[in-house]
VOGU-3710 file (C-alpha; in Angstrom, 3 decimals, decimal comma):
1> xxxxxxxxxx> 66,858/132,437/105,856  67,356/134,103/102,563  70,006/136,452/100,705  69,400/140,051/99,272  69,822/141,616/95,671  69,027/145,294/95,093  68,359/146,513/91,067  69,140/149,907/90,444  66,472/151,355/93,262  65,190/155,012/92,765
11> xxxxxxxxxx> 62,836/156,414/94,826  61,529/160,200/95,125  59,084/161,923/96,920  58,068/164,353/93,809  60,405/166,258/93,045  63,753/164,903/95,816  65,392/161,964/95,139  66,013/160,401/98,298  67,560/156,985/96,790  69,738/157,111/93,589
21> xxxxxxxxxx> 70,823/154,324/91,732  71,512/151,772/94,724  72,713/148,173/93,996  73,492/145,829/96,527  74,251/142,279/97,286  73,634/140,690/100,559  74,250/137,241/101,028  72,642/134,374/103,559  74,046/135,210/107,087  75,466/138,464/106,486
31> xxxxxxxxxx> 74,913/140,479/109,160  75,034/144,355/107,185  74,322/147,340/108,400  73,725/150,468/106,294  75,297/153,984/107,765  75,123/157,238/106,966  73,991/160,833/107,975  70,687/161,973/109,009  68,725/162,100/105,540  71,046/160,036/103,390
41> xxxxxxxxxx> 68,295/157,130/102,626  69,327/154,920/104,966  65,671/154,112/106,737  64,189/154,554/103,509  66,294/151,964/101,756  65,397/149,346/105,142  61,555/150,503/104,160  61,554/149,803/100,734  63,394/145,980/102,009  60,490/145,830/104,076
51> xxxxxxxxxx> 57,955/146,788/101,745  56,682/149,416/103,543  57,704/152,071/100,921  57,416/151,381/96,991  60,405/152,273/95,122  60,250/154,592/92,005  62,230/152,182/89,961  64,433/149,168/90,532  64,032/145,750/92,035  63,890/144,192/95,213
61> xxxxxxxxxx> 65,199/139,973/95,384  64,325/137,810/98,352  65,764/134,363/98,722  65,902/134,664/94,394  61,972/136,170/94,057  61,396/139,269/93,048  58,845/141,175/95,622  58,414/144,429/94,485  54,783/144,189/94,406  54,615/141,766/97,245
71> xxxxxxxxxx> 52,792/143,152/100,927  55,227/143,678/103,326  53,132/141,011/105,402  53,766/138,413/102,390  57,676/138,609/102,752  58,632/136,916/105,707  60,397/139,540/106,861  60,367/140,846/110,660  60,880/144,922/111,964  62,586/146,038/114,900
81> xxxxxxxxxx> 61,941/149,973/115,162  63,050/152,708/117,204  60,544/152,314/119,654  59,310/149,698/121,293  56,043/149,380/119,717  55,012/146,744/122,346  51,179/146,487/123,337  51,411/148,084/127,329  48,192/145,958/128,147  49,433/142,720/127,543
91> xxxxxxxxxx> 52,189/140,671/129,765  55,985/140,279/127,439  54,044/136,575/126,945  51,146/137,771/125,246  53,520/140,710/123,165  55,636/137,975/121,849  52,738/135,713/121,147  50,372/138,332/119,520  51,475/137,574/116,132  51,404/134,132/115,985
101> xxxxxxxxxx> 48,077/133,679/117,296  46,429/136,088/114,630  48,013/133,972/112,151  46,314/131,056/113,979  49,297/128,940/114,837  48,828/125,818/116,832  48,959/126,814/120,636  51,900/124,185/121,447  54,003/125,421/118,425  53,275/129,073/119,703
111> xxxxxxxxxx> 54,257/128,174/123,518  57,526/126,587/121,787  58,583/129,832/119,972  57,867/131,962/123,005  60,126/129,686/125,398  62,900/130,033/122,681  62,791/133,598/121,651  62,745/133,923/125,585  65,513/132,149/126,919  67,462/133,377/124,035
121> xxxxxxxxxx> 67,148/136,772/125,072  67,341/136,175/129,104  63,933/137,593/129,713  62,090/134,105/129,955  61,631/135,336/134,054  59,798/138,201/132,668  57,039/136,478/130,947  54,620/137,571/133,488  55,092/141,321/133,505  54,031/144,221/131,420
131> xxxxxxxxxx> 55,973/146,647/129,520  55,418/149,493/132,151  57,302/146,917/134,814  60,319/146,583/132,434  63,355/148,829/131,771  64,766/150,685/128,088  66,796/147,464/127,707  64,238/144,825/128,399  61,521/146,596/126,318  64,107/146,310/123,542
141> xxxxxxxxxx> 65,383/142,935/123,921  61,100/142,197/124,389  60,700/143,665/120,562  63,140/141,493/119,586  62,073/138,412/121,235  58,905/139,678/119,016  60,698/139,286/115,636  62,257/135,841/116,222  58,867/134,157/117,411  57,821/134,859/113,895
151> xxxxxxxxxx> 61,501/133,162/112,395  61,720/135,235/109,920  64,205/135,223/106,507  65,596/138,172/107,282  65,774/140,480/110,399  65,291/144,102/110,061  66,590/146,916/113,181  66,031/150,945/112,346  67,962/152,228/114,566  67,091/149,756/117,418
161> xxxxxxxxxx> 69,353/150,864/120,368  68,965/155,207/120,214  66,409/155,250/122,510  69,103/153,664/125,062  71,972/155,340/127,326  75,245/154,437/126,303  76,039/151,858/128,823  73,029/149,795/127,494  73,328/150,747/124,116  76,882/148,566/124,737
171> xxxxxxxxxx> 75,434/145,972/126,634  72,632/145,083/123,223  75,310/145,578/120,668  76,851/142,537/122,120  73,433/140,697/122,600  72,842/140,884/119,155  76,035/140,071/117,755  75,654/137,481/119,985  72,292/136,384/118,463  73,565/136,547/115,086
181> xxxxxxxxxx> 76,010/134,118/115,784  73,432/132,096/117,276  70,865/132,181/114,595  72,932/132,629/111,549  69,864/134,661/110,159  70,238/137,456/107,493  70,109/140,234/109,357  69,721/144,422/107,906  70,646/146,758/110,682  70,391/150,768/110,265
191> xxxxxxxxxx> 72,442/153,166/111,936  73,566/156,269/112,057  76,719/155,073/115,042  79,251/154,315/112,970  80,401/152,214/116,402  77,480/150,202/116,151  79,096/149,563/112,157  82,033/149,212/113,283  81,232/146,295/116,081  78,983/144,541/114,712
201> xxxxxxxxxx> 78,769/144,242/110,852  79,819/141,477/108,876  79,213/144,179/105,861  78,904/147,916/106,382  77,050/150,067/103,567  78,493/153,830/103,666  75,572/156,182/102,388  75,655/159,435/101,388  72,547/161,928/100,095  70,935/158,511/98,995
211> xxxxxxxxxx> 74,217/156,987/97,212  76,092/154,225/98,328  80,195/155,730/98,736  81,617/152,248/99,362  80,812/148,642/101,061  83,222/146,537/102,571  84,420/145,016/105,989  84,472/146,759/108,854  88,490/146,936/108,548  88,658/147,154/105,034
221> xxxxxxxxxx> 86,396/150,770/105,088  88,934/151,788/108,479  92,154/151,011/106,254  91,429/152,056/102,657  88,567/154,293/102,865  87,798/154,975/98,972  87,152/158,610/99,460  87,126/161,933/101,919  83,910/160,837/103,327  84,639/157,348/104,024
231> xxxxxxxxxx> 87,520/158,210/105,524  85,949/160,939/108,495  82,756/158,923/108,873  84,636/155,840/109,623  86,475/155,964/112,947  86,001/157,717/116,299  87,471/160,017/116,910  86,645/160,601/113,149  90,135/161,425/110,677  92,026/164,605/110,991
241> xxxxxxxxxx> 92,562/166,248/107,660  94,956/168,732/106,168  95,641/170,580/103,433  98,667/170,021/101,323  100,109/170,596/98,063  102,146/168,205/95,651  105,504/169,687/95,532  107,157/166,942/93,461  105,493/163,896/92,323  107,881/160,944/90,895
251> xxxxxxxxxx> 107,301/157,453/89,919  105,022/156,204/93,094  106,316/158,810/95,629  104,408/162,156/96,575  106,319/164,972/98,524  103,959/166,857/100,526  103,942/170,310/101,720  101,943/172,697/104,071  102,754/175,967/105,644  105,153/175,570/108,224
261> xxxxxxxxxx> 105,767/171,969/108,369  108,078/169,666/107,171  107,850/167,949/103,916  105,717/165,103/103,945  106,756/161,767/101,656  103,868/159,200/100,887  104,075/156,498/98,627  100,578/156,425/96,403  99,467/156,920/92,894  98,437/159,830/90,771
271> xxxxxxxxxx> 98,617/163,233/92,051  100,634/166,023/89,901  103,314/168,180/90,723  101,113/171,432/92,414  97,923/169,540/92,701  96,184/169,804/95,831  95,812/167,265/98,202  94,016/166,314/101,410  96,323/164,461/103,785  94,180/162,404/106,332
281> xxxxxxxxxx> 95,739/161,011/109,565  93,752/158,930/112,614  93,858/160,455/115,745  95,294/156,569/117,124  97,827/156,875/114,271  99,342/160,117/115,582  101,887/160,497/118,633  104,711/162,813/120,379  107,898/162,598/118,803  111,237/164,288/118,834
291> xxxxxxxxxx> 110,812/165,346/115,104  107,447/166,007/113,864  104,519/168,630/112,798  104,282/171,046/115,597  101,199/171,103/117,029  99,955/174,002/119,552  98,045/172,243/121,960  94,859/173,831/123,198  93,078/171,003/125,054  93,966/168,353/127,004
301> xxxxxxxxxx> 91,388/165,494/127,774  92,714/163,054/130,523  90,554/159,871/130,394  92,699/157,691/132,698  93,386/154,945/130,486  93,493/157,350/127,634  94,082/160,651/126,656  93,059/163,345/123,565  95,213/165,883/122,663  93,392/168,915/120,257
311> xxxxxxxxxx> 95,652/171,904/118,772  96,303/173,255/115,411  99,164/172,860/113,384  101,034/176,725/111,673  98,953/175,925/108,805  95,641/176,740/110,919  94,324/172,807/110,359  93,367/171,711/113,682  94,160/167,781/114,399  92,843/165,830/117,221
321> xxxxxxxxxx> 95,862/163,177/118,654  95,124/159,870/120,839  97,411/158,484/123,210  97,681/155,632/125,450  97,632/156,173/128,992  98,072/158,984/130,265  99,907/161,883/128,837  102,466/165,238/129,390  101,755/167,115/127,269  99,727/170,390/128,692
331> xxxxxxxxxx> 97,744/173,241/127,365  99,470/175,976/125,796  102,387/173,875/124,514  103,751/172,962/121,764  104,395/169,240/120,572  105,707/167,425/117,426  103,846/164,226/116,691  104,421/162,131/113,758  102,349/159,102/111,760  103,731/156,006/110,112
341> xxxxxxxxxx> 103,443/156,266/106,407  101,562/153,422/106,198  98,797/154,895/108,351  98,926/158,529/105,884  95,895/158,925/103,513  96,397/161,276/100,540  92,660/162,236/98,784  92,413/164,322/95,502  91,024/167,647/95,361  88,658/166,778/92,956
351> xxxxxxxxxx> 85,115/166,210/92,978  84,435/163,288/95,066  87,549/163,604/97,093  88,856/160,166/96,047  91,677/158,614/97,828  94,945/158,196/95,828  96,005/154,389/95,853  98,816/153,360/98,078  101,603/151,612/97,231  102,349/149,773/100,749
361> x> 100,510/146,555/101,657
//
């Protein structure tokens, strides 16, 4: 096993810069993923771990060597992709084994690795069969048995599980948390589910148009997102926001206003009297209430066990509201719901949208 250190990596593909600037530390164990858009640099960042892309400038630390001008096949590092990749002639034995025997391992040391990767992965009573015979989830679970034959320093998924429906795309997000645990291997994962962040990361990487916005815990990005962005990529449904204005702004108290709601009082610092502001709420950190904004509902979704409420307040922003259960509330209605202040985000208006500290633990 081995840690990570990223050096100020650039890389462009003539004239776009698709990486800018990145550092990053990622220590022995860590299970991280990186998240982001489609085309923020995510898969390119994994590449340029893997050596399978050079980077511009900047420098890439395995286990404390540098490898920038190492072969991908030089450092020990294993892929999981988005496909499969697995050879359709050959039985899940000989897929898994493939590897090894090219590097001419001895035979007994090979048969060893297979069993383990194997039972690990509950597919040892597939051994026999060929990829054609096997569902989305074995094929998977098949390519990963793949990368832990080779016991690798650190693990590398793009994007492993899109190929799968949801329901299996649940059932391998808790196989491989379960594997890290088991292992206790470094492990890279790339995503653009911020669910799959969310579950399984010891360390989640928010990137944006090839910058990192902010890494932290899981719960650490969910409760004090450091900007807009953060904040609405982080969290499903993602954060309702609305736009405000500072009406008065003393010591470490904000009164907030928007047209045709109540004033709104948050606790955080900076922000001057008539600035604007973006107020950002959680959809699980809204409900009904006797006083309140008054929200116009226009859809109900009745899950059962939960429900989603979507309307739009007099000042046009439209806000999405979770409850519990199941709810009264109807189409065509009109509501009040209120949030704790402890659950209200205030971001500047600046650029960069960055969120104004609060002053509540």
């Amino acid at each position: 096993m081995a840690g990570l250190e990223l050096s100020h990596i650039v890389k462009d593909f003539g004239a776009v810069n698709v990486i800018r600037d990145v550092n990053l530390s990622v220590a022995d164990g860590e299970f991280v993923v990186f998240v982001g858009p489609s085309g923020c640099g995510k898969s390119t960042l994994l590449r340029i771990i893997a050596g399978l892309e050079t980077a511009t400038s900047g420098d890439v630390v395995i286990g404390g060597t540098m490898v920038n001008d190492l072969p991908a096949a030089n450092r020990g590092l294993a892929m999981v992709f988005q496909s499969y990749a697995l050879y359709p002639h050959m039985t899940v034995r000989q897929n898994l084994s493939f590897g090894l025997e090219n590097i001419r391992m001895a035979a007994p040391e090979i048969q060893r690795r297979v069993q383990r990767a194997a039972a690990m992965l509950q597919i040892d009573k597939l051994l026999d069969r060929k990829p054609r015979q096997l569902s989305g989830g074995q094929r998977q679970r098949v390519a990963i048995g793949r990368t832990i034959t080779r016991e690798p320093r650190i693990f590398l998924f793009d994007e492993p599980l899109s190929n799968l429906d949801a329901e299996l795309r649940v059932q391998m997000r808790v196989e491989l948390s379960r594997l890290h645990a088991e292992l206790g291997s470094t492990m890279i994962y790339v995503t653009h589910d911020q669910v799959e962040a969310m579950t399984m990361a010891d360390k989640i990487v928010v990137l944006r148009d090839g910058r990192v916005e902010q890494v932290g815990a899981p719960l650490e990005l969910y409760n004090r997102p450091s900007n807009r962005f953060v904040g609405g990529f982080i969290g499903s449904p993602r954060m309702n926001f609305l736009g405000a204005s500072v009406a008065d702004a003393t010591g470490d108290s904000l009164s907030l206003t928007a047209p045709g709601m109540p004033a709104i009082n948050v606790r955080v610092s900076g922000g001057a009297k008539g600035a604007s502001v973006t107020l950002g709420v959680r959809p699980e950190h809204l409900s009904p209430a006797s006083e309140g904004w008054p929200l116009e509902v226009d859809v109900v979704e009745q899950l059962g066990g939960a429900s989603y409420l979507y309307g739009r307040l007099p000042s046009g922003d439209r806000l999405v509201v979770f409850e519990a259960g199941q709810t009264r509330a109807r189409s065509g209605e009109t509501i009040r719901v209120s949030s704790a202040e402890r659950d209200l985000h205030v971001f500047s208006s600046a650029a960069g949208e960055a969120a104004l500290p609060r002053r509540i633990p």
